[in-house]
N, C-alpha and C positions, 0 to 999 in steps of 0.2 A: 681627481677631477680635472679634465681639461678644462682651458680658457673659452673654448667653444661658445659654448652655453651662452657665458658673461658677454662676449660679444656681440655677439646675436642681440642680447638683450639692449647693448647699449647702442645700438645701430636700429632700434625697435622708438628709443625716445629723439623726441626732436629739437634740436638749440635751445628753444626759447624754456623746455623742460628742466634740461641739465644746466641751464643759467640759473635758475630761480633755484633747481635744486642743491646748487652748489652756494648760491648764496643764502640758504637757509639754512646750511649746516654752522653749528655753535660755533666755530673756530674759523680763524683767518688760517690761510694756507697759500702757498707758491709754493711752484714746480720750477724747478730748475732740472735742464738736462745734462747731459755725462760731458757734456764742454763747459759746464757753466753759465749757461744762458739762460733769462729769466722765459720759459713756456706759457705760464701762463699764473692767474689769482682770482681769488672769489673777493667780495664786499669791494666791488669798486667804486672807488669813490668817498668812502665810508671808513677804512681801512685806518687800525691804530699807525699802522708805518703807510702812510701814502706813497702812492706811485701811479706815474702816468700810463697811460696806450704806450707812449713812445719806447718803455720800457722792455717791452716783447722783443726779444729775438737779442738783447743786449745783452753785456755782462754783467752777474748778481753782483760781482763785486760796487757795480755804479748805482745801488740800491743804499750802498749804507755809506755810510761819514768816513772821510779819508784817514780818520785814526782808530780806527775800526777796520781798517782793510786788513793787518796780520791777522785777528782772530779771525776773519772770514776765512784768510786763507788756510789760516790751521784746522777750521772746520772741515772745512772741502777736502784737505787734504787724510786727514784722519777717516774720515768717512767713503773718500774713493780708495782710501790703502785698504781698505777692511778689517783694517784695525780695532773699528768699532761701527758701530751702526748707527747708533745715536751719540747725538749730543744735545744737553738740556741746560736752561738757565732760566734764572729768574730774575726780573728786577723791578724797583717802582718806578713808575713815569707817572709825573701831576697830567693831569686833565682840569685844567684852571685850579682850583682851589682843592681839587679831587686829588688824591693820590691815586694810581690803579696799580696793581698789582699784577705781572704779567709772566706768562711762565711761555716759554719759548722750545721750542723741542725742530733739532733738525736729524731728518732720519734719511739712510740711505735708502734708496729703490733701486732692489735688485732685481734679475729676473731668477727662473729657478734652480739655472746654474750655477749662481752668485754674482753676475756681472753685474758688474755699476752702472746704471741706468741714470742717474743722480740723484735728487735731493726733492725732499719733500721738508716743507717748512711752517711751523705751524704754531700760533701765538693764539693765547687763551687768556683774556682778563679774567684772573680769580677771583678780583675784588667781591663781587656779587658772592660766590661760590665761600669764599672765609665765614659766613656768619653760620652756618647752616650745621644742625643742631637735631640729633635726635634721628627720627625717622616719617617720612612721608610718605604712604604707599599707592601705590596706583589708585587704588580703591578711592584715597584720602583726600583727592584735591578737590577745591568747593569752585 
């Protein structure tokens, strides 16, 4: 399948479409591109890790805490060697009195030759997701 198609398609919807639909999807996410620079995020404003507008076009590493900068850079660096494609963590972070439970996944974006494109970065509160038990089928919800 070429990209063709998919272009077309996304050249078919209008900003105000792809904002809403981006911020509808379950999961926070950033794009960083193949120099490190943050491109863009969905949930703004709203976002478990905040960050401002001013952010765009800057370096990810100015996103996280200054003792946190070597694993960032072991990230990026593992992930543009192609070493690996992903890398995943989890951790708890309180939300007041709340713990949330957060699983964290950065994945490289390649194109079809393998080239490193950058980084896709994507955080999902499990918390809600840990209780869940059994089976609920499409059919099932009231």
């Amino acid at each position: 399948m070429t990209i063709e198609p998919l272009m077309n398609a996304l050249k078919k919807m209008d900003y105000e479409f792809l904002s809403a639909l981006f911020d509808t999807l379950p999961i926070e996410f950033s794009i960083i591109d193949a120099d490190d620079n943050v491109l863009f995020w969905n949930y703004h404003g709203v976002r478990i890790f905040k960050r401002g507008p001013a952010v765009i076009g800057r370096n990810v590493r100015m996103c996280h805490p200054s003792d946190s900068i070597d694993k960032v850079d072991k990230v990026i660096k593992v992930l543009k060697s192609g070493e690996r494609n992903e890398v995943q963590f989890w951790l708890d972070l309180p939300d007041g009195d709340t713990p949330r439970k957060l699983f964290i996944r950065y994945r490289a974006i390649r194109d079809d030759s393998g080239k490193y494109l950058g980084i896709l970065e994507t955080t999902v509160n499990l918390t809600p997701l840990q209780g869940i038990e059994g089976e609920q089928r499409l059919g099932d919800f009231q």
